[in-house]
N, C-alpha and C positions, 0 to 999 in steps of 0.2 A: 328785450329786443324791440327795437322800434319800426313802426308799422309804415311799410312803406306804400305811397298813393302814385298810382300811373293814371295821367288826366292824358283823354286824349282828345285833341285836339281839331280833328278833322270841318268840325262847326266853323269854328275860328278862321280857319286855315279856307275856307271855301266865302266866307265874308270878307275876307282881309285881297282876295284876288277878284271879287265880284262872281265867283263862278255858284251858278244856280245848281240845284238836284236836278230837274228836269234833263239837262244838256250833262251832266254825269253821269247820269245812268244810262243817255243814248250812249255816250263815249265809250261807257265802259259795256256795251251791250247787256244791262242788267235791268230789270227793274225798279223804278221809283220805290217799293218800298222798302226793298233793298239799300237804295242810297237812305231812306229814312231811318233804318235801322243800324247801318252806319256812323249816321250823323248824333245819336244818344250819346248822353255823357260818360258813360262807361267804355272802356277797352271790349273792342269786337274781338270774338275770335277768328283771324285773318291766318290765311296761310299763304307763303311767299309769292305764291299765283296772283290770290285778290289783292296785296300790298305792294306787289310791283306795278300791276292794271292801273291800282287805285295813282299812284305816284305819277305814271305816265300819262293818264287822261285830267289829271291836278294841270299837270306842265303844258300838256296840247290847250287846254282850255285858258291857264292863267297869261297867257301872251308877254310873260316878264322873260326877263332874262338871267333870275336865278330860278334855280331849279329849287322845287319842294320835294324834301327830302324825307325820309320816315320820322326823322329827326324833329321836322318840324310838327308832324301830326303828333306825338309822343313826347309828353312832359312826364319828367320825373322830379317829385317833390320830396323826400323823406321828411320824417317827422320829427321833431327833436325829441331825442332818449327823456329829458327832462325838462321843460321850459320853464321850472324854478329854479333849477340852476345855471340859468345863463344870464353871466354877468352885463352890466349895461357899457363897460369898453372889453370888446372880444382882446383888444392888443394887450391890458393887463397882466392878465398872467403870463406871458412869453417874456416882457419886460419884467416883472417878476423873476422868473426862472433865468434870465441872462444875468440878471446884478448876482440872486445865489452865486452862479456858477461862476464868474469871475472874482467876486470876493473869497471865494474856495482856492482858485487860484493863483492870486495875486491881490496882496494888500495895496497894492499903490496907486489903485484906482479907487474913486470913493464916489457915488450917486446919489442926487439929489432927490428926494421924494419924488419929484418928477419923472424919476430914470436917467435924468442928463448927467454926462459925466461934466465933472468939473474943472478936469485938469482937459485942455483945449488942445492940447500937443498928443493927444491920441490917437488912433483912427482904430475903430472897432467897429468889426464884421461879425454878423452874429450869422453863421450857415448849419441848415439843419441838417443832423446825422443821418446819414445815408444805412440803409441796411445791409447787411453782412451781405445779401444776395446782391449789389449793386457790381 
């Protein structure tokens, strides 16, 4: 199972608008070490009270006109299951597995090493399977 990393972002997201700790913590009526402990590179644990607060005194303070959204404090990264088996073109095997599957069904298509087909008079769509629940 591969281990997944939540980077949160709040640092970032407070330099990227210019906005200071001093002027968030008046905002949000909390104390500066409050906003310091906040600002750590680890995930606080926040409850939908302090992460609305946190969002709305972002927006009063940052003077843009998009809104900062939790989204934006909150990166999710996962980790690759194996990073020795990842190939160096991800597109390979899909093009792999299309030539399979039409050579299964029809001989009168033939692919060039490169995946192209040869015969120029075809038009091939390649769409992925949908699940039974669709």
């Amino acid at each position: 199972m591969a281990q997944i990393l939540i980077r949160w972002r709040l640092n970032e997201v407070m330099a990227r608008y210019g906005i200071r700790a001093k002027e968030l913590a008046a905002e949000m009526d909390i104390s500066p070490s409050a906003i310091s402990n906040l600002r750590k590179r680890s995930m606080p644990r926040l409850t939908e009270e302090t992460l609305n607060n946190l969002c709305k005194a972002l927006n009063k303070l940052s003077h843009e006109r998009t809104l900062i959204t939790p989204g934006e404090l909150i990166e999710y990264i996962p980790e690759p299951e194996n990073p020795n088996s990842k190939l160096v073109n991800d597109d390979e095997p899909q093009v792999n597995t299309a030539q399979a599957k039409l050579k299964q069904n029809s001989n009168s298509i033939d692919f060039t090493a490169s995946g192209k087909c040869q015969d120029t008079f075809f038009l091939l769509s390649i769409v992925s399977e949908l699940p039974d629940s669709a």
